[in-house]
N, C-alpha and C positions, 0 to 999 in steps of 0.2 A: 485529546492531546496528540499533538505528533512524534512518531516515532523517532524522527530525526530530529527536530530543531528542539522537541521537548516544549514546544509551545501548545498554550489554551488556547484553541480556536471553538465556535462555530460547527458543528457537526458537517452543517454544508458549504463549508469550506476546506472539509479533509476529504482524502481517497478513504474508501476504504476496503483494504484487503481484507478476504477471507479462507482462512483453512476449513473446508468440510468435512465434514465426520468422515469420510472417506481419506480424508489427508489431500487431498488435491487443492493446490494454492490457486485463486484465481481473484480479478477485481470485483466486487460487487457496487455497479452502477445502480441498484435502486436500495442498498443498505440493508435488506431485509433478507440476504441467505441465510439458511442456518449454519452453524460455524462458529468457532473461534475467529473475533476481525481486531484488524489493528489497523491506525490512523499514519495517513500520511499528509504532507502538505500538497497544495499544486505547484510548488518548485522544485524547479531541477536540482538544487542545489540539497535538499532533502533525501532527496529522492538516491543521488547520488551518493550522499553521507549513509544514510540507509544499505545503501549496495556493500559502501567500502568497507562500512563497519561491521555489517550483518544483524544488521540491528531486525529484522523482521525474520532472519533465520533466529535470531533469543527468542523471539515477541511469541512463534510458532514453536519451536522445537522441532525443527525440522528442515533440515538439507534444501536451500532451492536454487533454481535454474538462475541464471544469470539472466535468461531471457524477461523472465517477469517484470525485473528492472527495466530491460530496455523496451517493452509495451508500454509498461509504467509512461514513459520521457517520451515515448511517440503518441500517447495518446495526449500528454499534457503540450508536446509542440502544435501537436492539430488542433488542440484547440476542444478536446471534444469533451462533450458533457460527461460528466458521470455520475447523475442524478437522472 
């Protein structure tokens, strides 16, 4: 499910972030870090609501950079895999 729009997708059709046991937030492009993961969609518009609302700061418990977000929207402008 995603974390923003709350929708039932597809696993390969979500992002999906991970917090590692270390606490360091990062994407995982083959799904299989260990970690706590939370699902996003490949729209900006998610992605975005996500940011506003801090909806992946609930999902973690944990403080994050604004930057993640904006990786987030630059990897889904380019286009890029993350599988």
């Amino acid at each position: 499910m995603c974390v923003g729009c709350r929708q039932m997708m597809p696993k390969k059709e979500l992002i999906r972030i991970v917090k590692s046991p270390e606490g360091s937030i990062d994407l995982d492009r083959k799904g299989k870090a260990p970690g706590r993961g939370a699902y996003l969609c490949r729209k900006e518009a998610c992605i975005d609501k996500a940011a506003k609302s801090r909806l992946l700061e609930k999902a973690f418990h944990q403080k994050m950079e604004q930057e993640v977000y904006e990786k987030l929207k630059t990897q889904l402008n380019e286009g890029e895999s993350y599988r």
